[in-house]
BAFI-3210 file (N, C-alpha, C; in Angstrom, 3 decimals, decimal comma, padded with zeros to 6 digits):
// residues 228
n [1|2|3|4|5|6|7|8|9|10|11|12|13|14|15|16|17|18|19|20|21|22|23|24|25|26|27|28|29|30|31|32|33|34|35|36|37|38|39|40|41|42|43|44|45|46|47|48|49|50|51|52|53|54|55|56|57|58|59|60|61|62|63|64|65|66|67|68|69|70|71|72|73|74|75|76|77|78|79|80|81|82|83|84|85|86|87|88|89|90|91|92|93|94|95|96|97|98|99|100|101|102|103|104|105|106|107|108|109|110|111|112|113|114|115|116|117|118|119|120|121|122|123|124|125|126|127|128|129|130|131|132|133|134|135|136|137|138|139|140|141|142|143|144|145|146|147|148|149|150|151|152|153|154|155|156|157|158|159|160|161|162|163|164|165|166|167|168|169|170|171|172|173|174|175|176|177|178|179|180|181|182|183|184|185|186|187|188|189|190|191|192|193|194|195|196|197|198|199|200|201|202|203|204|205|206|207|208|209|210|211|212|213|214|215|216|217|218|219|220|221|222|223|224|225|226|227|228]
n.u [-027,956|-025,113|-024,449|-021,223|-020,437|-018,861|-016,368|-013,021|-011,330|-008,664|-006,393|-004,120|-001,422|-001,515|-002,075|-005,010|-006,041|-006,236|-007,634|-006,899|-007,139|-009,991|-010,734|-009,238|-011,249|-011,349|-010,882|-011,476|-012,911|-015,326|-016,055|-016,386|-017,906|-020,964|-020,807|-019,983|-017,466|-014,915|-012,595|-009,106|-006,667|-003,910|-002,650|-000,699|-000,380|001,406|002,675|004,928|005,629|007,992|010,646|011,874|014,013|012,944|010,132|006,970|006,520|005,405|005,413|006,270|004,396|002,677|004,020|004,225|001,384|001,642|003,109|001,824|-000,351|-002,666|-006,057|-006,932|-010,521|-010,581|-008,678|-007,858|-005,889|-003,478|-001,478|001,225|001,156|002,615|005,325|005,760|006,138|007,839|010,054|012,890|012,342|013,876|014,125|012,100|010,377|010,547|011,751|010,630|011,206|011,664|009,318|008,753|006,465|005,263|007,325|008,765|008,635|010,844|010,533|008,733|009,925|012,655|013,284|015,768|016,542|017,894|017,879|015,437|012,680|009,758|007,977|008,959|008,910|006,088|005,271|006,158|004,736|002,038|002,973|003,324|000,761|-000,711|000,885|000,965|-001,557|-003,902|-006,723|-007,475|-009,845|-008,331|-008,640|-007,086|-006,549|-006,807|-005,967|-007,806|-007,164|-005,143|-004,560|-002,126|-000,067|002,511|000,874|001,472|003,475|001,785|000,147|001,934|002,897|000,269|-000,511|001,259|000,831|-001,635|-000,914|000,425|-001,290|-002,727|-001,500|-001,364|-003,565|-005,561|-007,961|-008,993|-009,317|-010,333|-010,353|-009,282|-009,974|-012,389|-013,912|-014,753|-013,266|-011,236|-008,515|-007,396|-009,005|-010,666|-013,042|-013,756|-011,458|-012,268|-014,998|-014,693|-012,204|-010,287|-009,090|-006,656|-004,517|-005,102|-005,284|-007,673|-008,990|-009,439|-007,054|-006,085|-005,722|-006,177|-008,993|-012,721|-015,114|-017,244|-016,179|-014,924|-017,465|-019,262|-017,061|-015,170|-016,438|-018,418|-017,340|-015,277|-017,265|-018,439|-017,257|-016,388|-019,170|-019,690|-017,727|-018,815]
n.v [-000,605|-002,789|-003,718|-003,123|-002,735|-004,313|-004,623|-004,316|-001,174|-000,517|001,774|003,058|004,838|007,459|010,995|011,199|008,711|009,598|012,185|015,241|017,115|017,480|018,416|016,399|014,452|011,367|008,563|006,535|007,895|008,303|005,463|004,435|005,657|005,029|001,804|001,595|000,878|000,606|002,910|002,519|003,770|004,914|006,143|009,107|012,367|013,108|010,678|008,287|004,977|003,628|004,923|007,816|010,534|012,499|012,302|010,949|007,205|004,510|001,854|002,369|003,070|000,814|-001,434|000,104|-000,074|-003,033|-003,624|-002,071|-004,349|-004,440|-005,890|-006,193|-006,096|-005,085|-003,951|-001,048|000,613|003,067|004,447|005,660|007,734|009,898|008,605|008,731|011,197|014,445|015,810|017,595|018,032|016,317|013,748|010,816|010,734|007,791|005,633|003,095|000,322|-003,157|-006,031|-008,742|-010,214|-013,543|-014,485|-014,659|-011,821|-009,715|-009,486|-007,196|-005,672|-006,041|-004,135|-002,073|001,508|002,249|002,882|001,629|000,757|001,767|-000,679|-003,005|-002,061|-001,715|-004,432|-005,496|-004,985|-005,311|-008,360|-008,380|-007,244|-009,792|-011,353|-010,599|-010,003|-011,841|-012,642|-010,458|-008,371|-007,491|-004,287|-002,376|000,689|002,428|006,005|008,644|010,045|012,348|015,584|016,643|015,141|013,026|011,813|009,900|008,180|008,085|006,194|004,408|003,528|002,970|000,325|-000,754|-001,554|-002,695|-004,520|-006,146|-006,323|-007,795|-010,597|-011,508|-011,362|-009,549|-007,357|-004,854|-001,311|000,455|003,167|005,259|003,663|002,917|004,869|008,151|009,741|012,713|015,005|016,446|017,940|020,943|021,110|018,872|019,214|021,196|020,767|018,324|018,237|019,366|022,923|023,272|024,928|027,290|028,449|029,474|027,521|023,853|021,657|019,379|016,904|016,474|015,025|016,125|016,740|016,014|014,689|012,074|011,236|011,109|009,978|008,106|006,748|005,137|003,109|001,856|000,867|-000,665|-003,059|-004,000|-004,766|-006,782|-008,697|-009,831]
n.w [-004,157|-003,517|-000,039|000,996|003,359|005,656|004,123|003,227|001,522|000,080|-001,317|-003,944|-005,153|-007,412|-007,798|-009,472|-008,533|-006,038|-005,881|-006,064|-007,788|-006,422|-004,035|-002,849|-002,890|-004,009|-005,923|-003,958|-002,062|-003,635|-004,214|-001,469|-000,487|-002,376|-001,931|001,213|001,772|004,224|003,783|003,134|003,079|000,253|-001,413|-003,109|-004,249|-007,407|-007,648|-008,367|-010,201|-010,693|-009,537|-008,402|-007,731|-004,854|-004,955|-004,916|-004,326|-005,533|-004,594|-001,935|-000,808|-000,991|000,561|003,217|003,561|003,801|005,905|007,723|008,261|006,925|005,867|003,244|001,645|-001,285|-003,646|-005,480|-007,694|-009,934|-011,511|-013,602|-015,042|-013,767|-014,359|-017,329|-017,475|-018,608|-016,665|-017,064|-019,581|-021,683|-020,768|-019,596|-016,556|-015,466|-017,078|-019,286|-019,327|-019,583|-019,854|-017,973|-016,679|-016,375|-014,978|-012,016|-009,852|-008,473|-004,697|-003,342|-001,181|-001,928|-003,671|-005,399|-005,046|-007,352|-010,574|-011,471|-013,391|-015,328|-015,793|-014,420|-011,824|-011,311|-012,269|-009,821|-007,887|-008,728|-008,298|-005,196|-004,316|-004,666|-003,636|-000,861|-000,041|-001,111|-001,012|-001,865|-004,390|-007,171|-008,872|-011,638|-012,253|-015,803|-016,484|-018,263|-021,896|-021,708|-021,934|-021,359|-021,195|-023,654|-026,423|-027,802|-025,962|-023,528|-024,456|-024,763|-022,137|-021,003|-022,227|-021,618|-018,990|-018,870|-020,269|-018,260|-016,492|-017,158|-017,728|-015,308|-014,339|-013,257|-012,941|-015,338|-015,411|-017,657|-018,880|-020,115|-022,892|-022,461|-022,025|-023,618|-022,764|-023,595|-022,812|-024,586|-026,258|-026,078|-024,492|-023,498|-021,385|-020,441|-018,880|-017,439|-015,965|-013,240|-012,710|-011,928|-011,055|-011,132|-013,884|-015,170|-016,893|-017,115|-016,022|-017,543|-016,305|-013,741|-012,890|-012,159|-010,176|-011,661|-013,876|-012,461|-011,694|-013,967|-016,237|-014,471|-012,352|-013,293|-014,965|-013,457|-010,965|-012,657|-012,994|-010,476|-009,626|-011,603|-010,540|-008,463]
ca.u [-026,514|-024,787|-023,804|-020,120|-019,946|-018,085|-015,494|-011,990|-011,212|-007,417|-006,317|-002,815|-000,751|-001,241|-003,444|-006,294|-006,485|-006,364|-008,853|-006,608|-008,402|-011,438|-010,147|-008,924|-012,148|-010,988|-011,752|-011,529|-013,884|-016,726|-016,463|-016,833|-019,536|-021,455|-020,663|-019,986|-016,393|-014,022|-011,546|-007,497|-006,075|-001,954|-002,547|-000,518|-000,210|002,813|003,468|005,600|005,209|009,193|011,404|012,202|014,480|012,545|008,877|006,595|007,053|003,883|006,553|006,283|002,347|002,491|005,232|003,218|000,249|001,879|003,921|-000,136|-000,605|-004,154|-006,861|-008,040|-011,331|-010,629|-007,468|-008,122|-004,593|-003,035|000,612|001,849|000,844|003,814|006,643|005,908|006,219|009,478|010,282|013,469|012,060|014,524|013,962|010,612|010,738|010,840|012,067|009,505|011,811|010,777|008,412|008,895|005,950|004,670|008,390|008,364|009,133|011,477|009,770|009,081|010,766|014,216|013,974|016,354|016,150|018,602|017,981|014,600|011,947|008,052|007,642|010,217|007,828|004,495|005,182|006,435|003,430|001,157|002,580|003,102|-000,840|-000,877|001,568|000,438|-003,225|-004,127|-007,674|-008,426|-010,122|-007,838|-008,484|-006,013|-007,188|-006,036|-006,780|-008,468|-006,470|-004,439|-003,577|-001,020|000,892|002,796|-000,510|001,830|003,833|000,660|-000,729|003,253|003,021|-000,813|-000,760|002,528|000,647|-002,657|-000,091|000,789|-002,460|-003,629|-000,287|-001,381|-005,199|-005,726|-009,215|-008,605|-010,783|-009,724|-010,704|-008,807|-010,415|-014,129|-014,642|-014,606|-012,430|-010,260|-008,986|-006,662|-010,469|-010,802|-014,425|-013,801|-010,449|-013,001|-015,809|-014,151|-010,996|-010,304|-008,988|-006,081|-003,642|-005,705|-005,445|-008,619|-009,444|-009,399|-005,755|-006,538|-005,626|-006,711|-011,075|-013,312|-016,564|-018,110|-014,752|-015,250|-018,482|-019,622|-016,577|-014,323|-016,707|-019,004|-016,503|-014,986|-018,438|-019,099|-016,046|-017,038|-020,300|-019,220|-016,902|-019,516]
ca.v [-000,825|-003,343|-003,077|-003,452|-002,399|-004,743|-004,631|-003,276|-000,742|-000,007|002,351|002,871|005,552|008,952|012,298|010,849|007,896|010,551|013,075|016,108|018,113|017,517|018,520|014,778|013,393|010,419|007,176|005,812|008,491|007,934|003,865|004,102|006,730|004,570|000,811|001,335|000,215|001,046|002,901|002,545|005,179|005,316|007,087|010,673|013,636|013,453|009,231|007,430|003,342|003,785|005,506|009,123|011,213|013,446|012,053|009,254|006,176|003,743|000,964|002,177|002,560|-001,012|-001,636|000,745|-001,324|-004,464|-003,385|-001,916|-006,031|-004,528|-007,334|-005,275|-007,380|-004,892|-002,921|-000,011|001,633|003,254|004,436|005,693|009,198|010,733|007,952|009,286|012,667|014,838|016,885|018,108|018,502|015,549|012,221|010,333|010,419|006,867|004,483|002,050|-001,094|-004,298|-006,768|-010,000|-011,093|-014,710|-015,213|-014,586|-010,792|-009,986|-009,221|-005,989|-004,897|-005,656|-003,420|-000,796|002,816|002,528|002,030|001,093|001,651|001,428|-002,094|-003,801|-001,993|-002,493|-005,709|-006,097|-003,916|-006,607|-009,300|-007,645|-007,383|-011,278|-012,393|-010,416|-010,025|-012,876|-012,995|-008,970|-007,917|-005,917|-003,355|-001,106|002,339|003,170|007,184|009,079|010,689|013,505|016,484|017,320|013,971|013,505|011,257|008,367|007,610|007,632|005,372|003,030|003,098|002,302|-000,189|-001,811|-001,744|-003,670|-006,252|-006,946|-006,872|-009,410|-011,705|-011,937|-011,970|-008,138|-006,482|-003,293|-000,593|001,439|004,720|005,212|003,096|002,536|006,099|009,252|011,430|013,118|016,498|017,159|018,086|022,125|021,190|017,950|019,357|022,359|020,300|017,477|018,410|020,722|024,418|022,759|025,808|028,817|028,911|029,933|026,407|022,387|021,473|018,703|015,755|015,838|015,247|017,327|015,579|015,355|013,821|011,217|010,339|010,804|009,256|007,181|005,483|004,196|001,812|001,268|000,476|-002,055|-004,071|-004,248|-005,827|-007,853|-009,458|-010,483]
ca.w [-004,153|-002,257|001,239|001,986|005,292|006,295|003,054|003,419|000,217|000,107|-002,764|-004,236|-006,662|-007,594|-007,916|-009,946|-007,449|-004,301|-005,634|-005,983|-008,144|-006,193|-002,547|-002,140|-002,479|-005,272|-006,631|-002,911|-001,632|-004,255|-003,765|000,293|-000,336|-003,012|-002,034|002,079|001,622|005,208|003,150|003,332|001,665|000,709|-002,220|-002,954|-005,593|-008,081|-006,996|-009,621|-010,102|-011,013|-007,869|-008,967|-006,340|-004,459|-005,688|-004,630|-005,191|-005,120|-003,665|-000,771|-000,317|-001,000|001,775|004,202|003,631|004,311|007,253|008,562|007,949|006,229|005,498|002,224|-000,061|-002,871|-003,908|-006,705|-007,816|-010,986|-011,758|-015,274|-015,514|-013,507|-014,635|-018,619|-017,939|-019,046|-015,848|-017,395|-020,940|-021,927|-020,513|-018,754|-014,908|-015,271|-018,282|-019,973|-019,096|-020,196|-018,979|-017,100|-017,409|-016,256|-014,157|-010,536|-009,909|-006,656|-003,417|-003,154|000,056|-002,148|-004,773|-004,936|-005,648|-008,160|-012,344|-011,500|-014,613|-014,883|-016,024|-013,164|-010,339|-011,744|-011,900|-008,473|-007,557|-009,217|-007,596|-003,778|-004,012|-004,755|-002,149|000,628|000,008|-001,444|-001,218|-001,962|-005,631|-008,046|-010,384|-012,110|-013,371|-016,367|-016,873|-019,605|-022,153|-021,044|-022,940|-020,506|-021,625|-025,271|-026,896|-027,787|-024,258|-022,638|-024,828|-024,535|-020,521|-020,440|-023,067|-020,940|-017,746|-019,438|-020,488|-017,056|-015,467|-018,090|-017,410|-013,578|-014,051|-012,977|-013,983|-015,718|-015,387|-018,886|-018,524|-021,614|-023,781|-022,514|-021,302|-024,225|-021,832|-024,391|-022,699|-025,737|-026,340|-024,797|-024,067|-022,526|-020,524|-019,145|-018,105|-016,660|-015,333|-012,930|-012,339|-010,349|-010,972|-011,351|-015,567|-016,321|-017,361|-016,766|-015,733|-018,639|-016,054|-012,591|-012,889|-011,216|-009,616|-012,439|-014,286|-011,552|-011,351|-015,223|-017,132|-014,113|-011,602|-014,298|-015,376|-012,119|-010,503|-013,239|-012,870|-008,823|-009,557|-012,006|-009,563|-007,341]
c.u [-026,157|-024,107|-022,575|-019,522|-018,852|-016,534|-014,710|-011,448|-009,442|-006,949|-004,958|-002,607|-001,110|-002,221|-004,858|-006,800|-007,095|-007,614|-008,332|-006,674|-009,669|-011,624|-009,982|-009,702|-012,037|-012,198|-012,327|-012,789|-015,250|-016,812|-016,592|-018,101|-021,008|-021,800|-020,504|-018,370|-016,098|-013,064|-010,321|-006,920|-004,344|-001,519|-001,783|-000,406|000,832|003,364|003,914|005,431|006,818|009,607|012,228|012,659|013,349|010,621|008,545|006,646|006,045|004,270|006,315|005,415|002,643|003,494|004,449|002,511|000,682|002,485|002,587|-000,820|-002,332|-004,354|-007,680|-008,702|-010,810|-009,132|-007,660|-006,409|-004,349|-001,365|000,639|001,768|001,911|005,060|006,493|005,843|007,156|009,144|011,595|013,519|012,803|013,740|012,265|011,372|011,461|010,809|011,151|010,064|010,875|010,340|008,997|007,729|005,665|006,369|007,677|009,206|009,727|010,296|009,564|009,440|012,116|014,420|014,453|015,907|016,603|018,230|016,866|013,478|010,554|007,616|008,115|008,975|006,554|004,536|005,666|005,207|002,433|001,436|002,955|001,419|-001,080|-000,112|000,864|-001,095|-004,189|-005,615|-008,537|-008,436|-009,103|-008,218|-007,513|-006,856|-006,567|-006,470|-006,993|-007,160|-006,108|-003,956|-002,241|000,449|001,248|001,327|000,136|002,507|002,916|000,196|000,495|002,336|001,557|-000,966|000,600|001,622|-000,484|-001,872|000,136|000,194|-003,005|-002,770|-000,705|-002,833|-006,033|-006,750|-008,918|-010,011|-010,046|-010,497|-010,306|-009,302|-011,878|-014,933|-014,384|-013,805|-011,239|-009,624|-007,481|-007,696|-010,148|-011,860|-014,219|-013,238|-011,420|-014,209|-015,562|-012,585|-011,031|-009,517|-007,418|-004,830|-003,746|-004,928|-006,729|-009,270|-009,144|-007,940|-005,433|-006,060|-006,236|-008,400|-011,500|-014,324|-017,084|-017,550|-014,883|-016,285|-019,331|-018,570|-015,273|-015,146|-017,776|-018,401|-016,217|-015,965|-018,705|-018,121|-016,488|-018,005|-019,939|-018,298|-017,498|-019,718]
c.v [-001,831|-003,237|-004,000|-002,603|-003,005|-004,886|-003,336|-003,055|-000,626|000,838|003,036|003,747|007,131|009,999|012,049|009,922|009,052|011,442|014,551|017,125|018,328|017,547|017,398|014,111|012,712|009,813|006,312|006,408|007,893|006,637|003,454|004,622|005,702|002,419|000,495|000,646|001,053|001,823|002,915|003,246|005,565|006,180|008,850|010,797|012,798|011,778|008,645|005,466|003,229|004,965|006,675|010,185|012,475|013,153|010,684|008,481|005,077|002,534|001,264|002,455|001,471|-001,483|-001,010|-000,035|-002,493|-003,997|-002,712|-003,594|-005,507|-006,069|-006,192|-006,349|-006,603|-004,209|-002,511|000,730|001,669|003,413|004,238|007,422|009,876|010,005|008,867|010,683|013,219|016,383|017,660|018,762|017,866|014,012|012,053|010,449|009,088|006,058|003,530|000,850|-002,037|-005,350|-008,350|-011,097|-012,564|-015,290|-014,478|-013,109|-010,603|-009,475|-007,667|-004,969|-005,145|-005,040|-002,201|000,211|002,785|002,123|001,453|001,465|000,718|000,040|-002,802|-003,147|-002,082|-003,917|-006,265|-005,533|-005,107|-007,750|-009,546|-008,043|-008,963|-011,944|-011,735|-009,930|-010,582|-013,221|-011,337|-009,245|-007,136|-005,745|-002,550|-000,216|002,563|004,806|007,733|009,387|011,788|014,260|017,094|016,100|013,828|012,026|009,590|008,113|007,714|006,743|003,800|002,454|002,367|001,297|-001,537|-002,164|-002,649|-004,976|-007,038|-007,319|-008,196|-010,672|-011,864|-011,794|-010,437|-007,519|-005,311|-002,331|000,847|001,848|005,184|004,886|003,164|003,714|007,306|010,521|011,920|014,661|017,119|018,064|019,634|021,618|019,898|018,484|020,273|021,551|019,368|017,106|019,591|021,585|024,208|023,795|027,453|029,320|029,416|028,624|024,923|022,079|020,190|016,950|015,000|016,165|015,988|016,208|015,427|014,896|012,339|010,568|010,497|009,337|008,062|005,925|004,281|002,677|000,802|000,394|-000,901|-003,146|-004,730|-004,969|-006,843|-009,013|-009,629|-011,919]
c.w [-003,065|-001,057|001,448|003,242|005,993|005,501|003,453|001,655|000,439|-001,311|-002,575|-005,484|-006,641|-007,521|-008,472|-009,137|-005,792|-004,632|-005,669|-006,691|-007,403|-004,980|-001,899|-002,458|-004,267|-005,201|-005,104|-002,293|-002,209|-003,911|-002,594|000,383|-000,968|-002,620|-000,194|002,325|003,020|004,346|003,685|002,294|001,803|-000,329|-002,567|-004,094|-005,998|-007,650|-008,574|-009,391|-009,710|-009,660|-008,801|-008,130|-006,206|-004,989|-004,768|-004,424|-004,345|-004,441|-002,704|-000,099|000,078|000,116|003,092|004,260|004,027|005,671|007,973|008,612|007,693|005,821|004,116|001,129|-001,027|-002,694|-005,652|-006,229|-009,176|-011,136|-013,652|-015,516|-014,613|-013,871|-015,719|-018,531|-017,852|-018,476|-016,661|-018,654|-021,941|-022,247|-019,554|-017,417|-015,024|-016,598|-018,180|-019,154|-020,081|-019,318|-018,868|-016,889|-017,294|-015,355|-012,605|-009,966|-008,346|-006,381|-003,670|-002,515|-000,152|-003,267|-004,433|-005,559|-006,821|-009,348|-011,981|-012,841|-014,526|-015,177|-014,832|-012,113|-010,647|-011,734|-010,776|-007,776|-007,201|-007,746|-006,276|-003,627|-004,112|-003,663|-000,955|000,927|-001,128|-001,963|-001,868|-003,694|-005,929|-008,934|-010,559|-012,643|-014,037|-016,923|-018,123|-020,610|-022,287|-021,823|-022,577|-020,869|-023,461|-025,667|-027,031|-026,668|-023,736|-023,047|-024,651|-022,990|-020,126|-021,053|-022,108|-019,475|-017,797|-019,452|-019,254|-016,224|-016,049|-017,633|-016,077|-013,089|-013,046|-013,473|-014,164|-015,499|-016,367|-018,896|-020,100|-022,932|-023,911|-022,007|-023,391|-023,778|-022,228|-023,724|-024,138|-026,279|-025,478|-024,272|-023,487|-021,781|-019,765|-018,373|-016,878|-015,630|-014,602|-012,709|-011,678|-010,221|-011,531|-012,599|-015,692|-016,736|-016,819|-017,297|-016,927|-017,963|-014,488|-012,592|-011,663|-010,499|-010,715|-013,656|-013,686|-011,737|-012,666|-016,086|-015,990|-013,051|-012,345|-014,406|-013,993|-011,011|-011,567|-013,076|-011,494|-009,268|-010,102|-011,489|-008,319|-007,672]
res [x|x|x|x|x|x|x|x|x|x|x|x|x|x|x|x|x|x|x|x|x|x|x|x|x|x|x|x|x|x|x|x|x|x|x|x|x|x|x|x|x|x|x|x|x|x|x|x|x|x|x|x|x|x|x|x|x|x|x|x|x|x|x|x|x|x|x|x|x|x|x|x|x|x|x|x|x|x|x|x|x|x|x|x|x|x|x|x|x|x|x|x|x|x|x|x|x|x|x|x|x|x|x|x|x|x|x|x|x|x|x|x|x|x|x|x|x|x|x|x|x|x|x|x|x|x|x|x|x|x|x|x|x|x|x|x|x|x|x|x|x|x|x|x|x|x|x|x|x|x|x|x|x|x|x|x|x|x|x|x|x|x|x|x|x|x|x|x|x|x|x|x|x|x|x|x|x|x|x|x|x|x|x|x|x|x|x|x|x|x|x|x|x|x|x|x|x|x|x|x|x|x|x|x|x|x|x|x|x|x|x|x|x|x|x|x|x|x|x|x|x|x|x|x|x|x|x|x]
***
């Protein structure tokens, strides 16, 4: 394996990024463990891409991180799996919006809280990581599919967030697509997911270790080399 020892990791967004099925230890953990990366970790549980009162909001990782004036080579982050989900049993945390797309998205130390929706901050997301760290690798994670999510809005929000990595030259690392990690599946959701609320079974979204390091760093690991 190669030695980055001297390589700064920074990692960005929500519970599958952090590792919280797996007592924290994520995507950031396994790629410092495996590759020697320094890690930078802004990552939390329950983070939205989209600004949701009382929640997350991966905006202001990315603001943290810059205001730490980090020097990060790589940056691994996701975002989509808590905007599409219907806390009230109504509406998404956070509205689809529409994409922008090859214009020049504001800054992202002026977006407001207000009427914000998952396209508008992913794409300020995006291109935050391009203005102020310029020279670091990105990948996006997009995660498996979730039985805990309705089958088609997971497939809108990840299918919107591809679009935008592609529009700004973003390597994906689809989890979704290039992995088999169905937990609509009982027998996938028990093996690979874990326990994370004492059911009896695999919480069907946050991976276990061997969620991780069977069906997410595979991918993730090949993208890294390949970008040597």
């Amino acid at each position: 394996m190669t030695d980055f020892s001297t390589k700064n990791l920074a990692v960005f967004g929500d519970s599958i990024i952090n590792g919280s099925g797996n007592g924290n230890f994520g995507i950031g953990e396994y790629l410092a463990k495996d590759f020697g990366f320094n890690l930078l970790k802004y990552c939390v549980g329950g983070a939205r891409t989209g600004y949701c009162k009382g929640k997350g909001w991966i905006v202001e990782q990315v603001r943290a991180a810059v205001n730490d004036k980090i020097q990060p080579d790589y940056i691994v982050f996701d975002g989509f799996t808590n905007d599409c989900c219907k806390t009230d049993g109504l509406n998404y945390d956070v509205p689809l919006g529409e994409v922008k797309a090859g214009n020049i998205a504001e800054d992202i130390f002026a977006v407001s809280e207000e009427n914000t929706t998952f396209s508008q901050c992913f794409e300020v997301i995006v291109c935050a990581f391009k203005k102020y760290f310029p020279s670091a690798k990105i990948i996006f994670v997009r995660p498996h599919n979730m039985g805990r999510r309705g089958e088609e809005i997971q497939r809108i929000y990840g299918e919107r967030a591809v679009e935008i990595c592609r529009a700004y030259g973003v390597a994906v690392a689809d989890i979704y697509k290039e992995s088999d990690l169905n937990t609509f599946l009982p027998d996938h959701r028990d093996l690979y997911t874990a326990d994370t609320y004492n059911w009896g079974r695999g919480d069907g979204t946050h991976p276990n270790a061997r969620g991780y390091e069977e069906k997410y760093l595979p991918v993730i690991e090949r993208i890294i080399k390949e970008q040597l």
